[in-house]
C-alpha positions in Angstrom: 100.8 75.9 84.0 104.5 76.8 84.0 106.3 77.6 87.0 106.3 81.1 86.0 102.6 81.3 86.2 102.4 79.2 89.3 100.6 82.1 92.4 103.0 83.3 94.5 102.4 82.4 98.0 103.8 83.7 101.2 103.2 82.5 104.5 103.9 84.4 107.7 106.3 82.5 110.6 107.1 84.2 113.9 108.3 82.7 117.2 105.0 81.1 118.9 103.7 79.8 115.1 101.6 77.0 115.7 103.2 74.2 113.4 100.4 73.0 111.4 99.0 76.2 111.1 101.2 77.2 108.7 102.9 73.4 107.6 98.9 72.2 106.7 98.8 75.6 104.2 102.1 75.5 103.3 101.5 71.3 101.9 98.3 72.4 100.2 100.0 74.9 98.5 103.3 73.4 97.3 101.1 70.1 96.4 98.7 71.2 94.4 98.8 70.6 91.2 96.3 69.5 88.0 94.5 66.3 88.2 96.7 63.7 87.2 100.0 65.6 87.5 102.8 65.1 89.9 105.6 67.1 88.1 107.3 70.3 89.8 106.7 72.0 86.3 103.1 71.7 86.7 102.7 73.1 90.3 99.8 75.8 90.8 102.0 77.6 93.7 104.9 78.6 94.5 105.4 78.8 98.3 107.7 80.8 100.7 107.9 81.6 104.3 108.7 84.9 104.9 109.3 86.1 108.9 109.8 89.6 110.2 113.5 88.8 110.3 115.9 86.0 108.8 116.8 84.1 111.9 115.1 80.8 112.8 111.9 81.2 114.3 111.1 78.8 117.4 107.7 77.4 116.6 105.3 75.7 119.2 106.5 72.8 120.6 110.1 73.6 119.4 110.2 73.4 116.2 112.3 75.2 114.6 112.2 76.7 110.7 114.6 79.0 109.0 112.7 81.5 107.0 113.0 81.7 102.9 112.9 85.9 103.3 112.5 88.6 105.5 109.6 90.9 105.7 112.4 93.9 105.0 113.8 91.9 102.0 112.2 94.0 99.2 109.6 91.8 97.3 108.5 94.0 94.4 109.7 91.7 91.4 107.6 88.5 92.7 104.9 90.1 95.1 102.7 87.9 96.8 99.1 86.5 94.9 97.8 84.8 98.6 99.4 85.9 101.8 98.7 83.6 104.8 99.0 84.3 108.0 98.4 81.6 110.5 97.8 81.9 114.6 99.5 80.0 117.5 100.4 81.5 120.9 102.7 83.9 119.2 99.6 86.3 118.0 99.1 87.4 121.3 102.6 89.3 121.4 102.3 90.2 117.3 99.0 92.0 117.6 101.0 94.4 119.3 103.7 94.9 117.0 103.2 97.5 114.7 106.1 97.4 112.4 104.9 93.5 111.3 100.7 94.7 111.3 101.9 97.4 109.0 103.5 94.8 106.9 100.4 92.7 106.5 97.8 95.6 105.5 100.1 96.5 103.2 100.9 93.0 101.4 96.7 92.7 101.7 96.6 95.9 99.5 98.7 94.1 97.1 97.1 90.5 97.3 94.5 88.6 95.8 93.9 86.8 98.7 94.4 87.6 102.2 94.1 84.6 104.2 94.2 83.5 108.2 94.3 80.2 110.0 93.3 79.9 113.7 94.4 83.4 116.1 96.0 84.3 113.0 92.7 86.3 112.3 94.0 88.4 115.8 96.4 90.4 113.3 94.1 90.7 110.2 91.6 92.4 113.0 94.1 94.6 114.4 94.6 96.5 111.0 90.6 96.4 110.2 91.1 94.4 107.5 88.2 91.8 109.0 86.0 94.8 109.4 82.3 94.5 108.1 83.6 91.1 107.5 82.0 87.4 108.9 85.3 85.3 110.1 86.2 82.5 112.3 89.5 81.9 114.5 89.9 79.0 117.0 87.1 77.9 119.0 88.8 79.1 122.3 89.5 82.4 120.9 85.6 83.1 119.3 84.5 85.5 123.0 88.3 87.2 122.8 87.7 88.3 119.4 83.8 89.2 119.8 85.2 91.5 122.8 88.3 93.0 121.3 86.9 93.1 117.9 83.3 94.1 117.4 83.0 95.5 114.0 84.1 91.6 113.1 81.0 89.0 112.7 82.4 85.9 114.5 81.2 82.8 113.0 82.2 79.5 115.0 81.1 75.7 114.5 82.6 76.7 110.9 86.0 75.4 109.2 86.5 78.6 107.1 84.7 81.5 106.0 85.2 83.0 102.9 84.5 86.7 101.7 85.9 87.3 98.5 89.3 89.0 99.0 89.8 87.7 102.8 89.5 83.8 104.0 90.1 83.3 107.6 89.6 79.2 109.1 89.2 77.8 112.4 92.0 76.2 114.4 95.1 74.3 113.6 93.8 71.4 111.6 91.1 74.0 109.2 93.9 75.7 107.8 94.4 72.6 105.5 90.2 72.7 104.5 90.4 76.4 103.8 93.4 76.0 101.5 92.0 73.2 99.5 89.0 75.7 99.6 91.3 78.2 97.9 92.9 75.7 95.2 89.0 75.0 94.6 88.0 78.4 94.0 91.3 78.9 91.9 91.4 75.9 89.6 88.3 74.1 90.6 87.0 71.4 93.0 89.2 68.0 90.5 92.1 69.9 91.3 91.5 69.9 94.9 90.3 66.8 95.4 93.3 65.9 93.7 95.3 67.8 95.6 93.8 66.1 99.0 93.9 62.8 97.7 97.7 63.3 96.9 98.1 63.9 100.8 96.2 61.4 101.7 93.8 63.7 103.5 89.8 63.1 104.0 88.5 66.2 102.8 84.9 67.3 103.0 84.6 69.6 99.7 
């Protein structure tokens, strides 16, 4: 696979990210590749952060990451296969912001896969996009979402839960487990394992 074919993957940032929420999807992504190849020219993703504006974006604990776009940028030529969008404390003040929730139900019109990690599944929910769906979020966040979102079947005790067009995945560390998940379902289970073994990560397919 050239890196013309490669999926196009975009992954949400905004002030209050949790780091490996989006870092665990966004090393899945950009590693994965064929068994036995290491080569940029044979990666199955191409990977950008994209924010709601291009300024750096203060991440838990500090961090801080400069976006590769802007949700306003204009992405028509290279549109997005798999759009993540990953949780942290920063959820709690994007559920309310319309402007960015209006961005995501329209990129998961356009997607192939609509994915969450942790309270990310807090903005999928706002737009209905999780409803009549099973999903997970964060262990801590399970009762919140029941309670604010009841046409949502919360699954807990789970690492990810997929349905077909939308994946959401537990908390933090599960975001890395669901991707693999996804580069399974993709370009099957030797290309994730591959994938996880190139990370050096223990992963329970």
């Amino acid at each position: 696979m050239t890196n013309a074919q490669a999926r196009q993957v975009g992954i949400l940032i905004f002030d209050g990210v949790e780091v490996l929420d989006f870092c665990g999807p966004f090393e899945v992504f950009s590693v994965a590749r064929r068994p036995g190849e290491h080569n940029d020219e044979h990666k199955l993703f191409a990977v950008r952060t994209i924010a709601e504006e291009r300024r750096t974006i203060t991440c838990t604990g500090g961090l801080l990451v400069q976006p590769h776009l802007a949700i306003n940028d204009g992405d028509d030529e290279t549109p997005f296969d798999i759009l993540v969008v990953p949780g942290g404390m920063g959820t709690r003040r994007e559920r309310l912001n319309a402007p960015l929730l209006d961005w995501i139900a329209t990129q998961d019109r356009r997607t192939e896969l609509t994915t969450s990690v942790c309270t990310g599944a807090f903005l999928l929910a706002e737009r209905g996009i999780l409803d009549g769906k099973r999903a997970t979020t964060h262990w801590a966040s399970i009762d919140f979402m029941r309670e604010q979102y009841p046409a949502v079947t919360m699954l807990e005790d789970t690492r990810y839960v997929d349905e077909g067009r939308v994946v959401t995945s537990a908390g933090i560390s599960a975001g890395i487990d669901m991707s693999l998940h996804v580069v399974a379902r993709l370009h099957g289970i030797e290309a994730a394992r591959w994938t996880a073994r190139r990370m050096e990560y223990d992963w329970k397919s």
